[in-house]
C-alpha positions in Angstrom: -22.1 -112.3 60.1 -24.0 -115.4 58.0 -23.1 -113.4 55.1 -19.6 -112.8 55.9 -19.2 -116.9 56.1 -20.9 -117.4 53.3 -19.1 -114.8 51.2 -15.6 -117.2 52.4 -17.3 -119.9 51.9 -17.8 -119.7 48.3 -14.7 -118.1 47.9 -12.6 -121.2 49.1 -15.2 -123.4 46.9 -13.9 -121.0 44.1 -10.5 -121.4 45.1 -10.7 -124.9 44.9 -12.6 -125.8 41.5 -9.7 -122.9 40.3 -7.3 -125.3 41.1 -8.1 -128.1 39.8 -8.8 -126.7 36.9 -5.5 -125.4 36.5 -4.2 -128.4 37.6 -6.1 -130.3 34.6 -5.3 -127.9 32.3 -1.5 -128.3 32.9 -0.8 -131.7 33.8 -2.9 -133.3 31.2 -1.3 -132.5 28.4 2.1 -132.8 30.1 1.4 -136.4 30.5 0.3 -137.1 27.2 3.4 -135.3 25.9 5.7 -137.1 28.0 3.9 -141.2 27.5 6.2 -141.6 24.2 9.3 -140.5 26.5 8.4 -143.1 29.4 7.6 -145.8 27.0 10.6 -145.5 25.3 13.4 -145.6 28.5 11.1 -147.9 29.7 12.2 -150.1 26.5 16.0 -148.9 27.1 15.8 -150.5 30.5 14.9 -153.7 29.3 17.6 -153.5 27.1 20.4 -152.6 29.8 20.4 -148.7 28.6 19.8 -145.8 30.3 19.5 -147.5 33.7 19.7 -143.7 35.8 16.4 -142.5 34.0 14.2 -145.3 35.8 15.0 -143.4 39.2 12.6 -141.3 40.2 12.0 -137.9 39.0 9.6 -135.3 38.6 7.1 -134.6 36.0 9.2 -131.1 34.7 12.2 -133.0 34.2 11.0 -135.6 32.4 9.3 -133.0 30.0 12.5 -131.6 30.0 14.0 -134.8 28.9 11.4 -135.7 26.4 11.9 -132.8 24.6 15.6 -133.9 24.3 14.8 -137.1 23.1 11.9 -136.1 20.7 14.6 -133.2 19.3 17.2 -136.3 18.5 14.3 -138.0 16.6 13.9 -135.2 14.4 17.2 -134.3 13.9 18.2 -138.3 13.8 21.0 -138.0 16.8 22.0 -139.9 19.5 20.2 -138.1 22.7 22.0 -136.5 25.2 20.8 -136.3 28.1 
């Protein structure tokens, strides 16, 4: 029995360091990617542009949207978003 709870026990410690592991491993490098993005709408808002992008939303769409925005820099076009 002692071994059966500690055989779950260190599964769920598993379980958990797996996690946040992933979780570092993906949201990281998401949030580095998507700092230029946020710092630029963040400078269109100030301006009176792009007022709908300072709503809330998640951290998929706006990797979605800086991708948009980082393809108009490199292709020099307005971005649609």
């Amino acid at each position: 029995m002692l071994v059966a709870i500690l055989f779950v026990l260190k599964l769920v410690v598993f379980a958990l360091c797996a996690g946040a592991a992933i979780s570092i491993i993906v949201f990281v490098p998401l949030t580095i990617y998507a700092i230029p993005y946020c710092l630029w709408v963040g400078h269109q808002h100030t301006i009176g542009k792009h007022k709908d992008k300072m709503q809330k939303e998640g951290i998929f769409k706006t990797a979605r949207n800086a991708t948009i925005l980082y393809k108009s820099w490199i292709t020099r076009k307005e971005p649609t978003f």
